[in-house]
C-alpha positions, 0 to 999 in steps of 0.5 A, spaced: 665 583 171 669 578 174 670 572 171 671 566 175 676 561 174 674 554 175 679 549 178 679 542 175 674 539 179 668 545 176 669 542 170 666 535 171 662 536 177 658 543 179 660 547 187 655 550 190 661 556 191 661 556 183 652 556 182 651 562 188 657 566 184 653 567 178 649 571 182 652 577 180 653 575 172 645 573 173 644 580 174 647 583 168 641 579 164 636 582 159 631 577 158 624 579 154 618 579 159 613 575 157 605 575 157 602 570 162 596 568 165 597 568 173 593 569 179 599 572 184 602 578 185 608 579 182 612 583 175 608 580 169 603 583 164 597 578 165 592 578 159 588 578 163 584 585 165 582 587 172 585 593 177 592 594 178 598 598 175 598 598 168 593 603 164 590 598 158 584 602 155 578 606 157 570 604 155 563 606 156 561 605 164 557 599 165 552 597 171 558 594 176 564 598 174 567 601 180 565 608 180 572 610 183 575 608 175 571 612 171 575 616 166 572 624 167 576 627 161 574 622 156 567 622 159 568 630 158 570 629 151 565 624 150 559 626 153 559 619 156 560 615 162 567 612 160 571 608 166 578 605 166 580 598 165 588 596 167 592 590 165 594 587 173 602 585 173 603 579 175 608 574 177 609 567 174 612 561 176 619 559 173 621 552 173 628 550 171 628 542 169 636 539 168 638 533 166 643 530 169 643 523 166 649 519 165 650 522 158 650 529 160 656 527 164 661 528 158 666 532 155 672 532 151 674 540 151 671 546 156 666 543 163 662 536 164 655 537 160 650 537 167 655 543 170 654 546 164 647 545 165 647 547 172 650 554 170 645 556 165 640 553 171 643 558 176 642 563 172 636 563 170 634 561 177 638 568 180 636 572 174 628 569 176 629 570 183 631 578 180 624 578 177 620 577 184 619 570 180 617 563 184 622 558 182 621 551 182 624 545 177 626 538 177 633 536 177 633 528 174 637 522 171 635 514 168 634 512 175 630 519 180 627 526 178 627 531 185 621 536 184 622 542 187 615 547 188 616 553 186 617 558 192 620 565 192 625 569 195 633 567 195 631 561 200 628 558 194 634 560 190 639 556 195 635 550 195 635 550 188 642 551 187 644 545 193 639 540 190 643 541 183 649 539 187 646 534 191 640 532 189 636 528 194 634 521 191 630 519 196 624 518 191 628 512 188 624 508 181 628 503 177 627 508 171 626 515 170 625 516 162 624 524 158 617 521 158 615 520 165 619 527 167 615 531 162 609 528 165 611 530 172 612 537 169 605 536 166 602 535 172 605 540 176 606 546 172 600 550 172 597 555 166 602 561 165 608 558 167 616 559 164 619 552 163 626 551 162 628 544 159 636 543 160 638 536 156 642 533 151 635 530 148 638 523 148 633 521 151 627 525 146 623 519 143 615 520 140 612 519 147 616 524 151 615 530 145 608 528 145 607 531 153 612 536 151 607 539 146 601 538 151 606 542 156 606 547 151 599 548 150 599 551 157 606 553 158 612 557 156 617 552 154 625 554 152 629 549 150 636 550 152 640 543 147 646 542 151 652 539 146 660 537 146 664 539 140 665 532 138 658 530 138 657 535 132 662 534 128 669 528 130 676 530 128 678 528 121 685 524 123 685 519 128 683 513 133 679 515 139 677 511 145 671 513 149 669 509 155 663 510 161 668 506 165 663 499 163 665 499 155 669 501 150 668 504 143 673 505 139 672 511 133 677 511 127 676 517 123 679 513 117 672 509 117 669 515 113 662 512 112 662 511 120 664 519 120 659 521 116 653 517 119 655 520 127 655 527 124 648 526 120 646 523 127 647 529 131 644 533 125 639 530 125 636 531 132 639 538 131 634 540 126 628 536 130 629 539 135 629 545 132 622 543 127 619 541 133 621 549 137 618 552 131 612 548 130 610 549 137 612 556 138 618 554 142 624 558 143 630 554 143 637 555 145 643 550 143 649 551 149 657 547 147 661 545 153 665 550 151 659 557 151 659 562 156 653 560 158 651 568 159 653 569 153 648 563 151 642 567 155 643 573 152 
């Protein structure tokens, strides 16, 4: 595989070049297939039974069944009119949702936590668009949250990619929160869907877990935490000051109180999110600023 290597400017902001050159590394991806419940045409076993491609079982004729699948060599054997029933293959919608809140532009070491966001959200979009799968999202910050429907073919890919680099922030409200996003998703995913929360979960209070449950009951959801090394554990020595451009904060590793309680802070919500995954039946990713993001999916 060809390994790209970023210039200092893919590291704190995503380039469609990079997003359209994980294509490739995309491909090599094996993710599990997943049942759902869907009414399209596509590569997705669906629960539900009916004509199509993959042979489920053989039953007892009843009135209706349409002669052309009956199974004549269970019927011989049994002496009894069987037919074929068959699991139809169906594809599902995927929908990619990315934070790219203020705190997701952050990073101490590797590349800003949104582009890290926008690589593992290229990949999955080029890895569904592989599956013959409709792709739509979301891409959101505090203030706007584009919704993208879900379509196939590598035109939608595209429009996906370039959204993530410049979305389109027409739809303007005074603020966007992780609630009103999931109860967007809520509304627009349908039965079966795949659903990938791509965030730093800064912003996951009560409400907002509230619809991501409802979702869940409906949907697929895979949670993908995306964090900076220093938000899980800071350096033992030092003096440190961040800045947003508006305020400063200075951390002084002397204060061992004030160490202990930050990293007990990102524990806490690491576990959180980990118990609400497990609960709910959730698969749960967790992505640093320093991962491969291949590697990560894999």
């Amino acid at each position: 595989m060809t390994t790209v290597t970023p210039n200092n400017s893919d590291l704190i902001s995503a380039s469609l070049k990079m997003l359209i050159s994980l294509a490739k590394p995309a491909s090599m991806l094996t993710l599990r297939q997943h049942k759902i419940k869907s009414s399209q045409n596509g590569g997705y076993v669906s629960r539900f039974k009916g004509r199509g491609m993959e042979f489920d079982e053989a039953r007892v004729y009843q009135a209706g069944d349409d002669i052309r699948s009956i199974d004549w060599r269970v019927t011989a054997r049994s002496d009894k009119t069987h037919t074929k029933i068959y699991r139809e293959e169906r594809e599902r919608p995927v929908f990619i949702s990315v934070d790219m809140s203020p705190t997701m532009a952050f990073a101490t070491r590797g590349v800003f936590k949104s582009v890290q966001a926008a690589k593992l959200a290229a990949l999955l979009a080029w890895k569904a668009h592989a599956n013959g799968d409709r792709i739509g999202g979301q891409i959101f910050n505090h203030q706007h949250c584009q919704e993208i429907k879900p379509k196939g073919g590598k035109h939608a890919v595209l429009h996906f990619l370039n959204a993530l680099v410049k979305p389109n922030h027409t739809q303007s409200d005074n603020t966007i929160s992780l609630e009103r996003v999931l109860t967007r998703l809520n509304q627009h995913t349908h039965p079966g869907s795949l659903v990938y929360l791509i965030s730093d979960f800064r912003n996951l209070n009560e409400s907002a877990e509230r619809h991501l449950i409802k979702l869940g009951k409906h949907c697929e959801i895979i949670l993908i935490h995306i964090y900076d090394p220093l938000e899980s554990k800071l350096p033992s020595k030092g003096r440190f000051r961040f800045t947003d451009k508006l305020k400063d904060i200075i951390i002084d590793s002397a204060d061992k109180q004030r160490l202990e309680q930050y990293q007990q802070r990102f524990l806490q919500q690491q576990s959180h999110l980990q118990k609400i995954s497990k609960k709910w039946r959730m698969n749960f990713l967790q992505c640093s600023t320093v991962d491969d993001p291949l590697e990560v999916l894999r």
